[in-house]
Backbone bond lengths (Angstrom), bond angles and torsions (degrees), N, CA, C in turn:
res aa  C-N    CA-C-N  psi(-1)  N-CA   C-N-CA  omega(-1)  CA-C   N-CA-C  phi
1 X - - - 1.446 - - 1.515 109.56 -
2 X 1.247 115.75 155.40 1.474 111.29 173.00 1.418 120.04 -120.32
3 X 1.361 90.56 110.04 1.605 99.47 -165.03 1.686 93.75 -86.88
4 X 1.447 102.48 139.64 1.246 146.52 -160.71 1.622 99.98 -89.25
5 X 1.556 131.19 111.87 1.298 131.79 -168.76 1.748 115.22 -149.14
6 X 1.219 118.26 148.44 1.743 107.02 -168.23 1.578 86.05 -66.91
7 X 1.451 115.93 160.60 1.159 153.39 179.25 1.690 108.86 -39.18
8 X 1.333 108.67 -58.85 1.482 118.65 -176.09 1.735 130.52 -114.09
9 X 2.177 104.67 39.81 0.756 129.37 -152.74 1.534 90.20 -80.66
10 X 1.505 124.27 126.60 1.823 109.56 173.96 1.271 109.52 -63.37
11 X 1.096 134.92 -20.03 1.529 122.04 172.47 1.529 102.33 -55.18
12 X 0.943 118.40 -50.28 2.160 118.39 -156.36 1.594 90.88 -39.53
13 X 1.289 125.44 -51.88 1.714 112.18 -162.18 1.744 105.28 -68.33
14 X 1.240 104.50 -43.83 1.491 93.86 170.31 1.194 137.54 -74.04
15 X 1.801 120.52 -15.60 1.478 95.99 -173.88 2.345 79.45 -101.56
16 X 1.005 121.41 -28.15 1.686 101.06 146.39 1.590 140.28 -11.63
17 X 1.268 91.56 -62.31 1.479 119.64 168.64 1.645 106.39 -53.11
18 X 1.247 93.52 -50.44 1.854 93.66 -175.08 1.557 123.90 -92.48
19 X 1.555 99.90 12.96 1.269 113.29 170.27 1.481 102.80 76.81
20 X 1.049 117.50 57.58 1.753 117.49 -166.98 1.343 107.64 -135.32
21 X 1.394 134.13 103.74 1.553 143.77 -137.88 1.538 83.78 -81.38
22 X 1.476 110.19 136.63 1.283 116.89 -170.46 1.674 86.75 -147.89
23 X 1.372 110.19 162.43 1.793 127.31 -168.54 1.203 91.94 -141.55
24 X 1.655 93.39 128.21 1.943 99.82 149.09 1.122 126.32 -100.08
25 X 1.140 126.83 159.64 1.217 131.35 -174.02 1.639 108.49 -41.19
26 X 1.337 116.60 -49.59 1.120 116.82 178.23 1.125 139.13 -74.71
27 X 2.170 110.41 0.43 1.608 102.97 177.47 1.370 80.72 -100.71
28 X 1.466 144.42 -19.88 1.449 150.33 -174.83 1.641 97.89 -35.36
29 X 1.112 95.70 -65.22 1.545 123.31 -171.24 1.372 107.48 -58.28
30 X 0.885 151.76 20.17 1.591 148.84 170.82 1.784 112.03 -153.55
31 X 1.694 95.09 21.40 1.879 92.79 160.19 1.452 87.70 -139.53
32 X 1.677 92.23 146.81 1.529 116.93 -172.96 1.210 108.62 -96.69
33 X 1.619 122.81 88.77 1.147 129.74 179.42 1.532 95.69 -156.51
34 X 1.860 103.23 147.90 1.589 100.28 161.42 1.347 128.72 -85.77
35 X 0.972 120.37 91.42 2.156 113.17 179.31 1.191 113.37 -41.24
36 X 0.990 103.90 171.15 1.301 121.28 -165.20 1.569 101.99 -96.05
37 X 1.380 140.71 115.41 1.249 133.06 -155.63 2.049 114.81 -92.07
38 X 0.671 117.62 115.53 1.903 125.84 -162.11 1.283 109.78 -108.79
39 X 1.233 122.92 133.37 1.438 133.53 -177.00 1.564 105.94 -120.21
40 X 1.255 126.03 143.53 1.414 131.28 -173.76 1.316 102.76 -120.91
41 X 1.672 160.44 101.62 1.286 149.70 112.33 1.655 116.96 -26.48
42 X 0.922 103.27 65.34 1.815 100.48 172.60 1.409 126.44 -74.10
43 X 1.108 114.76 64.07 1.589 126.07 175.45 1.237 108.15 -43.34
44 X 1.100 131.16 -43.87 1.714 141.01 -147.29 1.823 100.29 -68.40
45 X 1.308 110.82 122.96 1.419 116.62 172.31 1.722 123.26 -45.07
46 X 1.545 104.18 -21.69 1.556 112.58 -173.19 1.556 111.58 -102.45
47 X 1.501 114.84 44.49 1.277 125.74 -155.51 1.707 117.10 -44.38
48 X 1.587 115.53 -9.89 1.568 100.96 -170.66 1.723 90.01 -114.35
49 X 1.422 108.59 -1.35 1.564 100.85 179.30 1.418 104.25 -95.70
50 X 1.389 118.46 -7.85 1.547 101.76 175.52 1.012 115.01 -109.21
51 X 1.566 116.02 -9.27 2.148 123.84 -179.01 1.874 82.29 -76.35
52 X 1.615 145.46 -24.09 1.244 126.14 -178.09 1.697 120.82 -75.97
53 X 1.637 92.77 -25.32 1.326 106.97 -166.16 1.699 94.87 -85.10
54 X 1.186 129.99 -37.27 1.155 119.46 -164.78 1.968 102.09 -75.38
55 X 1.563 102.77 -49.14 1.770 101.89 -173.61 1.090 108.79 -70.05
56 X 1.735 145.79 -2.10 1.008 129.92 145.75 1.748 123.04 -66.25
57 X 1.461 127.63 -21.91 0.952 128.35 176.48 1.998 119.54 -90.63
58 X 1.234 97.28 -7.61 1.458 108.30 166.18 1.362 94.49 -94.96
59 X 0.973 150.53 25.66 1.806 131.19 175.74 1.225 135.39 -128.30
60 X 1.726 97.32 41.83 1.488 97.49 -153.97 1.639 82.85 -146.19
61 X 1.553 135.00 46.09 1.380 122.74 153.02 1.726 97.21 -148.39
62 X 1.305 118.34 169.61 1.399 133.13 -169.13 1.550 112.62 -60.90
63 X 1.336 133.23 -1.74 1.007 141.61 -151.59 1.668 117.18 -95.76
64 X 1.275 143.04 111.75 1.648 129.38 177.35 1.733 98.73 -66.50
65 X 0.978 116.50 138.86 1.696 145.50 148.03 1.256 138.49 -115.44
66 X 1.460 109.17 107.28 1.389 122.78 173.03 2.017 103.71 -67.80
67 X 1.459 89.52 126.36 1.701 85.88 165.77 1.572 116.37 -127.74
68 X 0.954 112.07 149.56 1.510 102.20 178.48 2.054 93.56 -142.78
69 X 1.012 126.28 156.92 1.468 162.08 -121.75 2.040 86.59 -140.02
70 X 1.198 104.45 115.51 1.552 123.08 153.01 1.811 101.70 -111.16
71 X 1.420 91.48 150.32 1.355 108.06 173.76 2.241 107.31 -140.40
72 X 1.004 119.85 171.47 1.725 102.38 -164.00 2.036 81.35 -104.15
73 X 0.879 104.28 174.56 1.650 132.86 -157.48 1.856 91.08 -118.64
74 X 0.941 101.72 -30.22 2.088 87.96 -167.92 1.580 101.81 -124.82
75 X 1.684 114.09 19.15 1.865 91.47 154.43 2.096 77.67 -155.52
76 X 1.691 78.09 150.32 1.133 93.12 -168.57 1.978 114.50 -102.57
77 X 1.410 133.43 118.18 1.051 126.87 -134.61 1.545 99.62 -84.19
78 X 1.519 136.47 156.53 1.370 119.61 -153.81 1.886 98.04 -124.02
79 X 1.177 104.29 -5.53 1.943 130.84 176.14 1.028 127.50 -105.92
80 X 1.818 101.40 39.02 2.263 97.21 175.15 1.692 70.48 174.89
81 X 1.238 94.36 155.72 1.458 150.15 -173.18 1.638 101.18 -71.76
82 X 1.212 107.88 104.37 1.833 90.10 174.14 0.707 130.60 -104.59
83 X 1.744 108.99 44.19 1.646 122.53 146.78 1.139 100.41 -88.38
84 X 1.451 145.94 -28.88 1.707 148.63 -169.09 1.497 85.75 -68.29
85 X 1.743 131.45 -60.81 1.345 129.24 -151.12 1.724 99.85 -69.89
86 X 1.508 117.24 -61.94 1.552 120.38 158.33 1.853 108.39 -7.53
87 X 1.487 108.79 -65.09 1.474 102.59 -148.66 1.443 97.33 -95.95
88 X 0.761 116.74 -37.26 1.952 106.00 168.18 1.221 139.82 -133.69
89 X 1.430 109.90 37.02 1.519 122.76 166.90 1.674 98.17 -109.15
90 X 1.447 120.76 166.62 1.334 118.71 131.20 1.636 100.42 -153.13
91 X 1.569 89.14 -156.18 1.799 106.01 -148.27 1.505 111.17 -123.27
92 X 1.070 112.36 139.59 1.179 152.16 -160.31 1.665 106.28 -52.89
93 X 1.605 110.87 -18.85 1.478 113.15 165.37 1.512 126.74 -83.34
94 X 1.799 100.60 -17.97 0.995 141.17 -178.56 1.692 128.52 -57.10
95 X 1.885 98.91 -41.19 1.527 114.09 -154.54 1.740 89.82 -144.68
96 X 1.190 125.89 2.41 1.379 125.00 163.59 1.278 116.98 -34.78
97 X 1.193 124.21 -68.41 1.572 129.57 179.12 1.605 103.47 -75.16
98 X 0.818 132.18 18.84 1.404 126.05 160.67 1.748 122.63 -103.93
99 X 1.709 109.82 145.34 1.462 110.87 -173.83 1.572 105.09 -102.20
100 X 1.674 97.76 151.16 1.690 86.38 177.12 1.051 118.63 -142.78
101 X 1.250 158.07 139.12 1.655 139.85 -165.00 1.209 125.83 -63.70
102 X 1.525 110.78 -21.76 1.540 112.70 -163.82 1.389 83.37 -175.18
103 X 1.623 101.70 151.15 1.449 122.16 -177.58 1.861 102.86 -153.80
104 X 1.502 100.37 129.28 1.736 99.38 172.12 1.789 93.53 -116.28
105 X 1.472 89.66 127.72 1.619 116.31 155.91 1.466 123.15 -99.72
106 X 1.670 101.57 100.19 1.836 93.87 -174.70 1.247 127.14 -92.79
107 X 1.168 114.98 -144.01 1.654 96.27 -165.57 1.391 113.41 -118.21
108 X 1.284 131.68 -166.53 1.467 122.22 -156.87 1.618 107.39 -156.60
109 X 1.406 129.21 134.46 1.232 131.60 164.54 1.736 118.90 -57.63
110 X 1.447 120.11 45.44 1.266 119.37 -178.58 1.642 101.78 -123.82
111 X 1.162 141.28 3.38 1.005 137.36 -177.32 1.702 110.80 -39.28
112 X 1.294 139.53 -58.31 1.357 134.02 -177.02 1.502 115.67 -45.79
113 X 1.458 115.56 -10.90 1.385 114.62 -159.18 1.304 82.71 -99.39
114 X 1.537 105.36 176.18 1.552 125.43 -175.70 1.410 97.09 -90.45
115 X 0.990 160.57 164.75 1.514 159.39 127.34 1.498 107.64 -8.49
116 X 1.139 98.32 -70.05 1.547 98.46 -172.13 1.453 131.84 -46.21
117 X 1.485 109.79 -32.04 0.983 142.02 -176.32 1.095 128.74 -65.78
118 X 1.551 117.50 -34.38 1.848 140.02 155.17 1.557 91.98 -35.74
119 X 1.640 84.08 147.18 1.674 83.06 177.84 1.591 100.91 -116.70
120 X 0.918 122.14 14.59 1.520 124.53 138.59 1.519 143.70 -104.99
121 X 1.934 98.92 23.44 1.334 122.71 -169.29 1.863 116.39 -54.02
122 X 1.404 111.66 -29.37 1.310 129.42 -142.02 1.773 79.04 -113.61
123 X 1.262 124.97 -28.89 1.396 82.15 -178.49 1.519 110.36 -112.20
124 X 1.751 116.25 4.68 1.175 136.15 166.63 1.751 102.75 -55.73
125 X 1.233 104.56 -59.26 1.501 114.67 160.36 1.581 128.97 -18.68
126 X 1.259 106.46 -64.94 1.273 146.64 -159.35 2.142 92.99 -66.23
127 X 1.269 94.19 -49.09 1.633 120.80 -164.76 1.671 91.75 -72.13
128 X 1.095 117.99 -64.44 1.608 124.09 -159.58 1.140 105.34 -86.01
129 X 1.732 130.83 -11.54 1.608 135.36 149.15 1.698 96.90 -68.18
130 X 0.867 151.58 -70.05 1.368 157.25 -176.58 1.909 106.85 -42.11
131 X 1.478 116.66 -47.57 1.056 92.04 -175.90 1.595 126.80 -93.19
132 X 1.575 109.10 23.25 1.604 110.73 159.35 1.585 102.54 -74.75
133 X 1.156 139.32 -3.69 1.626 130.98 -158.00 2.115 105.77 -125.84
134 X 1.555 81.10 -20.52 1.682 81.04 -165.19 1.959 105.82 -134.49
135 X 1.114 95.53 14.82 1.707 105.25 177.94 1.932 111.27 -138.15
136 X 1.237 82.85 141.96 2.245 77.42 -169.91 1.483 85.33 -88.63
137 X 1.418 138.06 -36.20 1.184 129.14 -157.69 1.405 105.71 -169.08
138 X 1.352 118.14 135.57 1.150 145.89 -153.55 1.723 130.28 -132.11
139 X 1.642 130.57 101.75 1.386 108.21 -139.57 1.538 88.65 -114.32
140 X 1.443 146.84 135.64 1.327 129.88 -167.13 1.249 80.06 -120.52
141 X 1.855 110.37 167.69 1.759 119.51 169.86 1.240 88.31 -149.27
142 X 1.381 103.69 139.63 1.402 142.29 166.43 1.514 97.70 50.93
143 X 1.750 119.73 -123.23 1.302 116.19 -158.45 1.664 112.32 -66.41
144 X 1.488 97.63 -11.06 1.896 92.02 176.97 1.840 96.93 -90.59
145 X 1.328 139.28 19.84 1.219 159.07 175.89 1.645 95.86 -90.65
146 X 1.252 99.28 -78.06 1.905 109.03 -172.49 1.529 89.03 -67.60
147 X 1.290 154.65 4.53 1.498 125.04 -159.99 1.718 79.22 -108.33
148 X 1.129 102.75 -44.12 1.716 99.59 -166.99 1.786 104.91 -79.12
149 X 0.938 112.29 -35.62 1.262 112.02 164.02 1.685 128.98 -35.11
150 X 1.424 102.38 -49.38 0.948 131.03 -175.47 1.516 106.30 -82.31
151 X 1.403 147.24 -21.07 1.242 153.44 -121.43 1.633 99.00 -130.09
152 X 1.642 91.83 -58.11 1.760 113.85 -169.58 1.457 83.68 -87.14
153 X 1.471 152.31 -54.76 1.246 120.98 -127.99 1.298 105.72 -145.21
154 X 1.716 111.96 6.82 1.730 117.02 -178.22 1.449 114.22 50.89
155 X 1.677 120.09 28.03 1.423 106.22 153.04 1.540 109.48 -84.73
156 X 1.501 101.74 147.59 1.455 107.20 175.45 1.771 131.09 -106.06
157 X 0.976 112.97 171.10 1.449 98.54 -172.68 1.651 93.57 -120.17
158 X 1.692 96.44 160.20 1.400 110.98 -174.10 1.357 104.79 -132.09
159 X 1.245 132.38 137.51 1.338 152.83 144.33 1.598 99.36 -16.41
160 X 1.222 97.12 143.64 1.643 119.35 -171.89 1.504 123.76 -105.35
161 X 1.734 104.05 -36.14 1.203 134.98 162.92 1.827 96.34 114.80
162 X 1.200 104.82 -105.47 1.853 123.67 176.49 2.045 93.35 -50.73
163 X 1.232 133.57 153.67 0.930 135.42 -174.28 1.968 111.31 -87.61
164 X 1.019 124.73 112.44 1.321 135.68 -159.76 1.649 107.69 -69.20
165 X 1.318 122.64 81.32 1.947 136.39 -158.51 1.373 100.60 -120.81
166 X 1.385 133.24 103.41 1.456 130.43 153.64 1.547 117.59 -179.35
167 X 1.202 136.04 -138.67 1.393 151.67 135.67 1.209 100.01 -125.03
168 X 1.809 76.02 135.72 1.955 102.77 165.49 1.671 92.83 -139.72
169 X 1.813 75.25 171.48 1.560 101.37 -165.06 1.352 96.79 -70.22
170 X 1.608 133.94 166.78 1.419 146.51 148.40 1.375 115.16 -131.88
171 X 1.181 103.63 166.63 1.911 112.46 177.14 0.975 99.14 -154.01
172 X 1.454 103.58 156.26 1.916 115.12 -144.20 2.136 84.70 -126.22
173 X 1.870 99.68 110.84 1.515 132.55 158.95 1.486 102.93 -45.44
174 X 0.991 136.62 -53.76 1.144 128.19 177.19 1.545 121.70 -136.33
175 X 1.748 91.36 92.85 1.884 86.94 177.02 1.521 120.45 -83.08
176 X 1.299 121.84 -0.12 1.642 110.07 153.15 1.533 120.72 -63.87
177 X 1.751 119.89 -11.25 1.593 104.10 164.78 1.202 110.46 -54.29
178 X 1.513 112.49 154.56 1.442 131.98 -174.07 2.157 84.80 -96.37
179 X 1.172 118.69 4.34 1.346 116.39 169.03 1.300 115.66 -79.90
180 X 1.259 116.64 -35.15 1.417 104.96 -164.56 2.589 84.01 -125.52
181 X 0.860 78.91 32.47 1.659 78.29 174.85 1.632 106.79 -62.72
182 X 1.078 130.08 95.12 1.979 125.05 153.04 1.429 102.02 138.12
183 X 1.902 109.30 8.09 1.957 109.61 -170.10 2.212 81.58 -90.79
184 X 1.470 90.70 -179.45 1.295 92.91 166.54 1.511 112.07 -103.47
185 X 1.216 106.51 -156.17 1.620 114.08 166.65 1.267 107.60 -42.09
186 X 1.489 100.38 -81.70 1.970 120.00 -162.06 1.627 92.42 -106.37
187 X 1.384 98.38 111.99 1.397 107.91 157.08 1.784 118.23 -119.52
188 X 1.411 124.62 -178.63 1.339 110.43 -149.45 1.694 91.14 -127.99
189 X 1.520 138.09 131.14 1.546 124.02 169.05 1.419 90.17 -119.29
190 X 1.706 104.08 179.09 1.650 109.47 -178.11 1.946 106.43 -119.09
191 X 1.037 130.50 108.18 1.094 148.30 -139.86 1.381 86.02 -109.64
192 X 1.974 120.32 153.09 1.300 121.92 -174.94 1.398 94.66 167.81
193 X 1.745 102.77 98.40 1.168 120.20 177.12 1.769 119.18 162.61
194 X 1.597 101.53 142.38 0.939 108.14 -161.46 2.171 116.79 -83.85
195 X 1.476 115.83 14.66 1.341 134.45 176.33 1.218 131.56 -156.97
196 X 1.105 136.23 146.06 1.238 142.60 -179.04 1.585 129.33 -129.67
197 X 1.321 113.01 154.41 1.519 103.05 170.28 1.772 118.22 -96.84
198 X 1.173 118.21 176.43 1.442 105.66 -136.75 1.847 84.18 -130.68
199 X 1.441 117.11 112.22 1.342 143.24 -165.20 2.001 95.97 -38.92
200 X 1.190 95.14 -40.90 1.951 102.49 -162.45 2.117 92.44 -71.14
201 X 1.365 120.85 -32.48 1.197 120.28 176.87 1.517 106.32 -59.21
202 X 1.253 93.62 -53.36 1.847 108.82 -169.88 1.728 104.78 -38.92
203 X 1.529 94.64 -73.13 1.693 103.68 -174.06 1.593 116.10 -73.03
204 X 1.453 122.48 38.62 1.405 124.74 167.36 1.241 86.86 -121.30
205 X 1.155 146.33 38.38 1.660 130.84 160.96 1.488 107.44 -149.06
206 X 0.868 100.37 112.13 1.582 148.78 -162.54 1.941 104.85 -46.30
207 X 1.645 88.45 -54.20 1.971 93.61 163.59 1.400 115.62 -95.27
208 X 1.238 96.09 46.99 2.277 89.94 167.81 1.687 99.40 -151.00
209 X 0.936 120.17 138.92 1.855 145.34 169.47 1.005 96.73 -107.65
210 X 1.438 87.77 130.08 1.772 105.51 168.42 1.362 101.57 -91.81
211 X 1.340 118.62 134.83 1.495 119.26 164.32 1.696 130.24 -111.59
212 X 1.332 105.90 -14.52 1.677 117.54 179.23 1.210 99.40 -154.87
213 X 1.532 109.72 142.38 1.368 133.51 165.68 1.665 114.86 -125.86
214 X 0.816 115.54 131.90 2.035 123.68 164.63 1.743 95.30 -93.14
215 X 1.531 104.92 143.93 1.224 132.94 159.87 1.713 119.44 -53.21
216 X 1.529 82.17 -54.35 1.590 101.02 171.70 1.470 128.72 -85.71
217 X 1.423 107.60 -14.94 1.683 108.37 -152.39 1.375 107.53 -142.13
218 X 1.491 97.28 5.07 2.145 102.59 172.62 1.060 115.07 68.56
219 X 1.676 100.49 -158.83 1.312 89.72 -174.44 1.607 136.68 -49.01
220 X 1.619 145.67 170.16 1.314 126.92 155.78 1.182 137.62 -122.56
221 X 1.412 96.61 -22.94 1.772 142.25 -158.48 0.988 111.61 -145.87
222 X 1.343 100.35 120.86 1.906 111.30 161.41 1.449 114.02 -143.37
223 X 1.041 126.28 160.06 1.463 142.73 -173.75 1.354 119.30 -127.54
224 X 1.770 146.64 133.42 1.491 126.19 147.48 1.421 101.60 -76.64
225 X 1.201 106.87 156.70 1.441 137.03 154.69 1.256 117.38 -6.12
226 X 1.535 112.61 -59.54 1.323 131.41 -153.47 1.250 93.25 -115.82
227 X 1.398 144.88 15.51 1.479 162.20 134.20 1.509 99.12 73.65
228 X 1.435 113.53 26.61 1.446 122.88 154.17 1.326 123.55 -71.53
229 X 1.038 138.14 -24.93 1.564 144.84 165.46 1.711 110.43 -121.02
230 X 1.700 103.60 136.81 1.246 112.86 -166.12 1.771 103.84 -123.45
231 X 1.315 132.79 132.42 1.257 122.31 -170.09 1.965 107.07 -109.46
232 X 1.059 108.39 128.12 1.791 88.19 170.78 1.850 109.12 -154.57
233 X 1.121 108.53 112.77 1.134 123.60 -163.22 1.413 116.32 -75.62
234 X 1.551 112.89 -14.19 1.338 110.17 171.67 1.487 112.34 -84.61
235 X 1.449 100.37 -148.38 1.480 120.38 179.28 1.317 108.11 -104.04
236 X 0.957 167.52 -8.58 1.657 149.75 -108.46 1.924 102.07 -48.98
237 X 1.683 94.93 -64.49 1.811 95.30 -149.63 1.793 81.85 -71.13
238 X 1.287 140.68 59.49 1.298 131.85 159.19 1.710 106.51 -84.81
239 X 1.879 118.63 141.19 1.431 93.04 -171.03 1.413 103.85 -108.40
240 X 1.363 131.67 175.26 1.551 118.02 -158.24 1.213 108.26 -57.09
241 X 1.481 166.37 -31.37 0.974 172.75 -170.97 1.695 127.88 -79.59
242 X 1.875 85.41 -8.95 1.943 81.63 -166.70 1.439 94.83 -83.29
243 X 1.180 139.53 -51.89 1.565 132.39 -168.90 1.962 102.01 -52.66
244 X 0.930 116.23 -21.11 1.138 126.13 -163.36 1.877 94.91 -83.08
245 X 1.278 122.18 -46.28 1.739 140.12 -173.27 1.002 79.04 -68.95
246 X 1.740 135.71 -67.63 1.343 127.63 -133.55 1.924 97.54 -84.48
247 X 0.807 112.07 1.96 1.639 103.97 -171.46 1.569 91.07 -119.48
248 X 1.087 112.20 -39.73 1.980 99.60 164.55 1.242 123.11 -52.83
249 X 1.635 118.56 -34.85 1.318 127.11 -169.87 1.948 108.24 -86.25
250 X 1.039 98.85 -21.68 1.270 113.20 -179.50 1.660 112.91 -86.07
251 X 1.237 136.51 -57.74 1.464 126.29 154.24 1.769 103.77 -33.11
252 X 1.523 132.02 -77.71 1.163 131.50 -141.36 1.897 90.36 -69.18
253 X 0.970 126.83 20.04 1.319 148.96 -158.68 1.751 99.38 -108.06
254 X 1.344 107.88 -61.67 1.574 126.35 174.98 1.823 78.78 103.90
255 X 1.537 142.10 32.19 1.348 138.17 162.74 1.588 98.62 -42.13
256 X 1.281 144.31 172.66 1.211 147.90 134.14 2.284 89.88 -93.52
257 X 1.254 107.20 109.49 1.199 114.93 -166.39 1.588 104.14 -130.30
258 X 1.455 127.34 125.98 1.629 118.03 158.21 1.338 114.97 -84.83
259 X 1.169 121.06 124.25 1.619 134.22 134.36 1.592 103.26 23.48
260 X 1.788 128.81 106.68 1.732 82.70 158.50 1.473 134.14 -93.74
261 X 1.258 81.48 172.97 1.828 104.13 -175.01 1.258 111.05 -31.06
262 X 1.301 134.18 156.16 1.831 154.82 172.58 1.687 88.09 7.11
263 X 1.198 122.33 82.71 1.336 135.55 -175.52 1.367 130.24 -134.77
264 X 1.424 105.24 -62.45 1.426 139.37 169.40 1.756 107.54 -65.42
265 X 1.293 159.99 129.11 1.294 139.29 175.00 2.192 84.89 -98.35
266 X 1.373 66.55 143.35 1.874 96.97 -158.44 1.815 117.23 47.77
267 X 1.289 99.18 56.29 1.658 100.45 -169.16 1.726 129.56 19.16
268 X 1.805 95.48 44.46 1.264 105.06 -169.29 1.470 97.93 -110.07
269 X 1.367 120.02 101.17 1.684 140.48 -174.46 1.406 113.24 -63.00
270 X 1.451 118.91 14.71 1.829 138.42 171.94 1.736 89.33 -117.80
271 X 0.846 127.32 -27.49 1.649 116.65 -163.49 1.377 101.92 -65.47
272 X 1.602 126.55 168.44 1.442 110.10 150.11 1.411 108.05 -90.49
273 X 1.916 97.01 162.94 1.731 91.30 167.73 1.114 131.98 -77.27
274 X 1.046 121.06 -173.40 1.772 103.62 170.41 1.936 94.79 -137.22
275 X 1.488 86.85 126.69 1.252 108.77 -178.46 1.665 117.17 -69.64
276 X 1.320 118.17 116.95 1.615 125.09 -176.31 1.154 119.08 -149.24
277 X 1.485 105.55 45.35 1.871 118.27 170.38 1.732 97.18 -131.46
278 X 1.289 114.33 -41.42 1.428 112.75 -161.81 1.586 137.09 -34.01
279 X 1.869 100.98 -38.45 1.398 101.48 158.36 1.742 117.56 -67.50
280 X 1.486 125.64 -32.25 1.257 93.44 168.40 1.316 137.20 -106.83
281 X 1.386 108.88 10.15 1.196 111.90 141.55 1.554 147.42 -59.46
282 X 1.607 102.91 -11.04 1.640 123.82 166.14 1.206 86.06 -98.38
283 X 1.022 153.37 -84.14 1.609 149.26 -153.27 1.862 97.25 -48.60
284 X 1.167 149.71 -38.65 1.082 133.68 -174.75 1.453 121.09 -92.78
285 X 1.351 106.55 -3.17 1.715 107.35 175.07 1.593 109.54 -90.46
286 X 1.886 96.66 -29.90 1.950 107.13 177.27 1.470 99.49 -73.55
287 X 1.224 132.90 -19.44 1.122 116.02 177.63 1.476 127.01 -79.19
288 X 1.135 94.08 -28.90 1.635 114.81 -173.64 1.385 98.53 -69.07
289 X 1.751 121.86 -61.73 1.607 127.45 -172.89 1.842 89.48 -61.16
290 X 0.990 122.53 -63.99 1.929 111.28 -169.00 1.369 109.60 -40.05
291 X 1.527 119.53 -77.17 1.535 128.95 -155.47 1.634 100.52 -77.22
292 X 1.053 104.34 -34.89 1.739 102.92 -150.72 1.871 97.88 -102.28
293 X 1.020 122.70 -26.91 1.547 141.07 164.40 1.320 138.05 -85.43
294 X 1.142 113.04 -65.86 1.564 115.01 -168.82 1.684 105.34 -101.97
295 X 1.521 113.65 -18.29 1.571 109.92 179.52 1.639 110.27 -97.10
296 X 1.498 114.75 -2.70 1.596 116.15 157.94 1.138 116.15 -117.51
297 X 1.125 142.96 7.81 1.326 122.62 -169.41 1.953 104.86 -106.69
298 X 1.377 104.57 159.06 1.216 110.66 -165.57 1.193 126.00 -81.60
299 X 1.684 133.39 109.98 1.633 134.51 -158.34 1.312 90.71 -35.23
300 X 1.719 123.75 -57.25 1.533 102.17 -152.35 1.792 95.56 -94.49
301 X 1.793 97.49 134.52 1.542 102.51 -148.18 2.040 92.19 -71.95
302 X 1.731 134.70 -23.07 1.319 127.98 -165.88 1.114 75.83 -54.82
303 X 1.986 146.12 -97.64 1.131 143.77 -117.95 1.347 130.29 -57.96
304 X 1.313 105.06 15.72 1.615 135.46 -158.63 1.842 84.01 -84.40
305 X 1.303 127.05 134.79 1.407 136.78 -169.66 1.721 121.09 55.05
306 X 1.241 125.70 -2.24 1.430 141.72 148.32 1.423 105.34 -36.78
């Protein structure tokens, strides 16, 4: 697919580099087709390492995508350059009256805090009240998973204790979703976080499907009804190396931190890892933009929450 990106996005040379069909604004502009319109919530403190990780995982079905970059208006990010945020993020006062097909909200190093407590809680709020009216579909990861969770449907999240860092196995509740259509039985995600929501909360609410559970790692997957909101508690677009940063950064930290899980080959933290989620972690984001995106949502993009 050719995901659709401003002109002088630092990702273009790298996912380029990796042979990963990428659009500028300006060849966008001279084919007569409507894209598919994409919204980014980039919570994540490492803002140009996760806009790479995510447009490599949008770029792998027939589809053009416009993306454009949100950033929050009331905390100011302290890990990127704010000439990078200037030239290709904007704000939420900005794109209000605008409709979009699909929007990913990712996740955030605030888990210890209460919700409330984020100091961009109120206008995170504000955003995920807005996108039942102005988004067809909506994909959250990890703590922007429990934030909306928590927002739309008052499930809560609980402390984990030791911080929850590795890949574990999952198995897919319902393999007739067209969500998880082409994974196998047991497939593997990379999980990283210190809470979770609690499976018995999940299945007392009436508009959410559970779709994956880990043995080890709870819930993974959730769905509404109306397959407008998507829940996923892992990592997917994580690239082999980030659990690996995040547990380096965390010792030189003085964290009291474990090793993660089936990660390390011979839990030797010099080894490399070996990557064994990646195909379905591209297979579950194309699924989401095909079935859940581009085959419901409405040509003319206003009627989008109508």
């Amino acid at each position: 697919m050719p995901v659709k990106i401003p002109n002088q996005l630092p990702s273009k040379d790298i996912l380029e580099n990796e042979n990963i069909f990428v659009m500028t604004e300006f060849r966008a502009g001279h084919q007569d087709i409507r894209p598919l319109r994409l919204l980014i919530l980039n919570l994540m403190p490492t803002k140009q390492v996760t806009e790479t990780q995510l447009l490599r995982k949008l770029s792998n079905t027939p589809l053009q995508i416009e993306i454009e970059f949100l950033q929050m208006s009331s905390y100011t990010s302290k890990n990127v350059d704010p000439e990078h945020l200037e030239s290709f993020y904007t704000s939420f006062d900005k794109i209000q009256n605008k409709h979009y097909d699909g929007m990913i909200i990712t996740g955030a190093p605030v888990e210890n805090l209460e919700f409330e407590d984020v100091d961009y809680w109120d206008e995170l709020c504000r955003i995920m009240d807005w996108t039942t009216r102005n988004v067809h579909s909506t994909f959250h990861i990890c703590w922007g998973a429990q934030a909306a969770l928590y927002y739309h449907y008052k499930i809560p999240k609980y402390q984990i204790g030791p911080k929850l860092s590795g890949l574990f196995s999952h198995k897919v509740l319902k393999p007739q979703s067209p969500f998880f259509r082409g994974f196998d039985d047991e497939f593997f995600m990379p999980h990283s976080r210190y809470t979770e929501v609690m499976e018995a909360d999940v299945r007392k609410v009436e508009e959410l499907e559970l779709l994956s559970v880990s043995d080890e790692a709870g819930v993974f997957a959730i769905k509404s009804n109306d397959n407008r909101r998507f829940f996923i508690t892992g990592h997917p677009e994580y690239d082999a190396d980030t659990l690996a940063l995040e547990y380096q950064r965390d010792l030189e930290k003085g964290l009291a931190i474990d090793m993660p899980k089936n990660y390390f080959p011979d839990n030797d933290p010099n080894a490399t890892p070996y990557v064994c989620w990646r195909a379905h972690a591209q297979l579950m984001y194309s699924n989401w933009l095909n079935y859940y995106v581009y085959q419901s949502t409405p040509y003319d993009i206003g009627k989008i929450g109508i």
